[in-house]
LUMMARBA-770440 format. One line per field, with one value per residue (C-alpha): residue number from 1; residue in one letter; x, y, z. Coordinates in steps of 0.1 Angstrom, whole numbers. Layout:
BEGIN
nr <- (NUM ...)
rest <- (A ...)
east <- (X ...)
north <- (Y ...)
up <- (Z ...)
***
This chain:
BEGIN
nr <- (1 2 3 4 5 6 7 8 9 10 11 12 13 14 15 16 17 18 19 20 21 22 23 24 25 26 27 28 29 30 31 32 33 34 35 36 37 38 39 40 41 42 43 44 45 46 47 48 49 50 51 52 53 54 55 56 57 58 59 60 61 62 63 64 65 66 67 68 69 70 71 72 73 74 75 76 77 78 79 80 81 82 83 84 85 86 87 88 89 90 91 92 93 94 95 96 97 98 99 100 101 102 103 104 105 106 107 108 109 110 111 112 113 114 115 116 117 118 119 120 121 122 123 124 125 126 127 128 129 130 131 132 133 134 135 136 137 138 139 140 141 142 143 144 145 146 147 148 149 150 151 152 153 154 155 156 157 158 159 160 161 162 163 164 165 166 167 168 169 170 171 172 173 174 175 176 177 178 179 180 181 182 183 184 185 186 187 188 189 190 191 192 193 194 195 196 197 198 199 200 201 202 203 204 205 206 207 208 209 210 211 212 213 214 215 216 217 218 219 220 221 222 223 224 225 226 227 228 229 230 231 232 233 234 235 236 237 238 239 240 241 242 243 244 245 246 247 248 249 250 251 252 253 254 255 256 257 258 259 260 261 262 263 264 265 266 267 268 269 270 271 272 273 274 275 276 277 278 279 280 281 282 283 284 285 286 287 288 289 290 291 292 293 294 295 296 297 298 299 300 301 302 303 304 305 306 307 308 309 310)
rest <- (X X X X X X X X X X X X X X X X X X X X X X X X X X X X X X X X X X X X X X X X X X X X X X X X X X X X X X X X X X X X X X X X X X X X X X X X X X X X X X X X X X X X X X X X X X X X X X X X X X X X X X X X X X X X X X X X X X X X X X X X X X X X X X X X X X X X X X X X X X X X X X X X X X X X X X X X X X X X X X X X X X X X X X X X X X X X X X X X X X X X X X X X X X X X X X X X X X X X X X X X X X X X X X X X X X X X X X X X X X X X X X X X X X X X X X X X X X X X X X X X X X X X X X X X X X X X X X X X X X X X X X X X X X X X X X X X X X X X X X X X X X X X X X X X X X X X X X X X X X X X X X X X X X X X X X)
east <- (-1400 -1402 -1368 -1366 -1363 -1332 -1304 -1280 -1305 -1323 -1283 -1280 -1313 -1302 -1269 -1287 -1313 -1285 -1264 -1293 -1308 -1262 -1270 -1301 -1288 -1255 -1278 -1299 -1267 -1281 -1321 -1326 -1341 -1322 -1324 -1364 -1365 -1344 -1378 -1401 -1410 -1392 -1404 -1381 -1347 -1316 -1294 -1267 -1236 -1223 -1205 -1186 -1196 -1170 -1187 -1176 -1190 -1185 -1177 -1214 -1217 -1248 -1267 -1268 -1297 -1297 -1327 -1337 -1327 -1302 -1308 -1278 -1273 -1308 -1323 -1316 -1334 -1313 -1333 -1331 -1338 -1360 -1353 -1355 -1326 -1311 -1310 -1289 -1318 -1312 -1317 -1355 -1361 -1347 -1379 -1391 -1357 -1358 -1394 -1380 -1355 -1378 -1409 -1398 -1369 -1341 -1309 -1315 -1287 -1298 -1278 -1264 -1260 -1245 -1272 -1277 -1269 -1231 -1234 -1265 -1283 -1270 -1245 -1270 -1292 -1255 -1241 -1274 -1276 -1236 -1246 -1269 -1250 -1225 -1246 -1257 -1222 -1208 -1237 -1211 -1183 -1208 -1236 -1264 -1284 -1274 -1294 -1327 -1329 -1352 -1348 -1367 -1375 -1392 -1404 -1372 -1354 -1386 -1374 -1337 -1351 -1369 -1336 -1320 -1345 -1345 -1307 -1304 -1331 -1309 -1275 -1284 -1286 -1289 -1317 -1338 -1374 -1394 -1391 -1412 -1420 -1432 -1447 -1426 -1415 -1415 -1422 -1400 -1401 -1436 -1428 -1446 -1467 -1488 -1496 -1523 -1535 -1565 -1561 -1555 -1521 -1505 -1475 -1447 -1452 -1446 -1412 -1398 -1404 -1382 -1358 -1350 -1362 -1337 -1314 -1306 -1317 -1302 -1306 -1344 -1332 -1321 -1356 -1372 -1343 -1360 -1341 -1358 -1391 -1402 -1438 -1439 -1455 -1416 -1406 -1420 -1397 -1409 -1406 -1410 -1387 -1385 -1382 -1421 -1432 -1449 -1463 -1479 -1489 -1511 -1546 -1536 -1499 -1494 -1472 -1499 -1513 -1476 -1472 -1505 -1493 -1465 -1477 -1501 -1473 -1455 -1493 -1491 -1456 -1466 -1446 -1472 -1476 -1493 -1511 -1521 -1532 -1524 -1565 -1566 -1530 -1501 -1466 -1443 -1466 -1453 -1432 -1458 -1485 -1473 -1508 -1509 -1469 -1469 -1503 -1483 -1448 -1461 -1479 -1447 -1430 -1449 -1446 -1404 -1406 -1434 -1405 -1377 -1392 -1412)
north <- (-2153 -2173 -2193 -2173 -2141 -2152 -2131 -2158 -2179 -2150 -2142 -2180 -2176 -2144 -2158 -2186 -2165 -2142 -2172 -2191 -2159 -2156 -2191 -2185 -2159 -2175 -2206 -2187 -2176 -2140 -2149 -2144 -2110 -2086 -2098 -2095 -2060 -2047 -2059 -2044 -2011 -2015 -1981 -1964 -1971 -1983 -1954 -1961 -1957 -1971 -1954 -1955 -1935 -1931 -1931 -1940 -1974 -1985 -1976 -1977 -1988 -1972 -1974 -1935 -1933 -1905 -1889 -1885 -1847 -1820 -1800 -1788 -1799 -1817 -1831 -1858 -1887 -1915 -1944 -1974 -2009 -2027 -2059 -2063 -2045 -2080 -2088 -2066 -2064 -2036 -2044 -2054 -2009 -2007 -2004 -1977 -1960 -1959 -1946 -1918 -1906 -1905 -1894 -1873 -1859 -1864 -1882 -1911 -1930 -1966 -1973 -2003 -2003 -2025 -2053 -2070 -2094 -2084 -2048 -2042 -2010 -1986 -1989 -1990 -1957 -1940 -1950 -1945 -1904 -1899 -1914 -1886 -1859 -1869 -1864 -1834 -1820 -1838 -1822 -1802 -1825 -1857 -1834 -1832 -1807 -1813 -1783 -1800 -1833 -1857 -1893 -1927 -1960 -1994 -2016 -2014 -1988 -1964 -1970 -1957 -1930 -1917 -1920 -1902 -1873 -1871 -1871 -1844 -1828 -1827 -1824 -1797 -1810 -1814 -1800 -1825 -1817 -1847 -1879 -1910 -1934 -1968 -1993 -1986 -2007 -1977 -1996 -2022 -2019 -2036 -2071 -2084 -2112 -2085 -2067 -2069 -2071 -2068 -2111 -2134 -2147 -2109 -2106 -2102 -2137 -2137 -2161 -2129 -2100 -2125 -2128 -2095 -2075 -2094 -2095 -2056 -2049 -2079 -2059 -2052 -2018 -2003 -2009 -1981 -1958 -1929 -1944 -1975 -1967 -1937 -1950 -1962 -1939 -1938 -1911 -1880 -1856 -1821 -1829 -1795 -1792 -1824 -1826 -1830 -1864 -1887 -1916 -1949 -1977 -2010 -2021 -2052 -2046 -2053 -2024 -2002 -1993 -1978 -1962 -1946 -1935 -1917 -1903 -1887 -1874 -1858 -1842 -1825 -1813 -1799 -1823 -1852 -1840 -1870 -1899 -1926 -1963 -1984 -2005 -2041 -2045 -2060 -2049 -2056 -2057 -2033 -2060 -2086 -2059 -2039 -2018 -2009 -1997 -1976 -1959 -1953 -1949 -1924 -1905 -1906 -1891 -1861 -1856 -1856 -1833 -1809 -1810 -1806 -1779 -1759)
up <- (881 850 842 809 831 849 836 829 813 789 780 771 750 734 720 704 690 677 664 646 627 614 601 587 565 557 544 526 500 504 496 533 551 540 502 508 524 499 474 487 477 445 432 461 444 472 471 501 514 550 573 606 635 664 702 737 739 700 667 648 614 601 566 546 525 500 490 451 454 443 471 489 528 527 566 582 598 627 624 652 645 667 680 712 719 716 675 652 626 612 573 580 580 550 530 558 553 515 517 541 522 489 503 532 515 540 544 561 588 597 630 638 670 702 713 747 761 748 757 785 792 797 766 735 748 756 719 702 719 709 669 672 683 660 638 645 646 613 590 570 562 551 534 553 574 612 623 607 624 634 649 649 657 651 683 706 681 694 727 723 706 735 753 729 730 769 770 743 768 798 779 763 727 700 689 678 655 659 676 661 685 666 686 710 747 773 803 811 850 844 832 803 820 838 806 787 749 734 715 732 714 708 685 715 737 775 767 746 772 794 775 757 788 810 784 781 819 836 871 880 898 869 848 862 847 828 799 801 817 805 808 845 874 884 861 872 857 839 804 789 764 753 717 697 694 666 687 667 679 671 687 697 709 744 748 735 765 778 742 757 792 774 746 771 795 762 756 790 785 750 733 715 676 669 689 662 668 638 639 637 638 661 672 643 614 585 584 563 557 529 528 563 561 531 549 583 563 548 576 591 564 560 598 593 564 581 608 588 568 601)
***
């Protein structure tokens, strides 16, 4: 075991990551990340409103993007940030959310939610499921559809929302149309130095699976959790009825090949609408390469109105 992967030490590592990207923005006077994703995309106007969404482990905050329609009680869209489950970063989707709610047509609620080290699995899949059944239940009072609904995420935010889907699978609910899975981690019972990319210097480095895996997981037991591990030989459960899947993924991501496993386990339940691998690209890159997003943004905003609408 690396020193990185030591609970106590990746907590240590976390904080200091969490506390130096705070600075970084307070320095930059408001010309840091957030001022930049709020720039791109220009012709998908900012149209927002924040909210506070009560659950058992937190209060949320959470981002409402409004869609450039009239229409009554339109659908909506939870998104979840990545960051490996460890750095609030949830302004860096706002150019995905705004191209949702224009392109897609939906309302749009960027979570916020609880990060590890402060608040370990289980407590960010747990909060991230209520936010959606919430959600779900609220429709009528905040304006939005709760009976057309679809959920989302980026990197880690993929990975809570494949918790999300498998709780509302065995809790009964909500009924959920689509599931996009970006880049997702769905395997975190295998530990990053024994998997593989296709470059030799991928995205995610061996130091940051240590730290954000240990981080949110700090006990090695719980990582095969079906919450957690979807991916790993581990989880055999029946996952008929699970709701329908959008899975994407880049060629030389070295969580690709788990992003794989499941997609293909989702296939065999009748689950997988899509299987798409993003070529030449790494985990995390809409984030520089405006081309490549606006060409995957927007496959994955006609799959969340095809959804909303079917």
């Amino acid at each position: 075991m690396s020193l990185l992967a030591r609970p106590a030490v990746a907590a240590f590592v976390a904080k200091a990551l969490q506390r130096m990207t705070t600075m970084a923005d307070r320095r930059s006077g408001g010309r840091g990340s957030a001022a930049a994703s709020h720039a791109r995309f220009p012709e998908f106007p900012r149209n927002v409103r924040e909210l506070t969404i009560p659950t058992s482990v937190a209060p949320a905050r959470a981002v409402v993007y409004l869609p450039g329609t009239d229409a009554p009680a339109p659908p909506v869209h939870v998104n979840f940030h990545g960051g490996g489950y460890v750095m609030a970063l949830t302004e860096l989707d706002d150019p995905l959310c705004r191209f949702l709610a224009a392109e897609a047509g939906v309302v749009v609620i960027n979570v916020d939610y609880v990060v590890a080290p402060q608040h370990p699995f289980p407590a960010p899949a747990r909060q991230a499921y209520e936010v959606v059944r919430w959600v779900a239940e609220q429709g009528a009072e905040h304006g939005w559809d709760g009976g057309r609904l679809s959920i989302g995420g980026q990197s880690a935010g993929g990975g809570l929302a494949a918790a999300v889907a498998r709780q509302a699978m065995e809790e009964g609910g909500p009924s959920i149309t689509l599931q996009v899975l970006h880049y997702p981690p769905l395997d975190l019972a295998t530990g990053i130095r024994n998997k593989r990319a296709a470059v030799p210097k991928p995205m995610l480095r061996p130091w940051m699976g240590d730290v954000f895996d240990s981080s949110y997981v700090p006990d090695v037991r719980l990582r095969r959790d079906r919450l957690v591990s979807p991916a790993h030989p581990s989880d055999t459960a029946d996952l008929k009825g699970i709701a329908p899947a959008l899975v994407i993924t880049a060629a030389h991501d070295v969580l690709r090949a788990e992003a794989e496993r499941y997609a293909e386990r989702l296939r065999e339940a009748g689950a997988l609408v899509g299987y798409h691998v993003v070529a030449g690209a790494d985990h995390g890159y809409d984030g520089k390469d405006d081309a490549r997003a606006r060409e995957v943004y927007a496959l994955i905003a006609r799959e969340v109105r095809g959804a909303a609408s079917g």
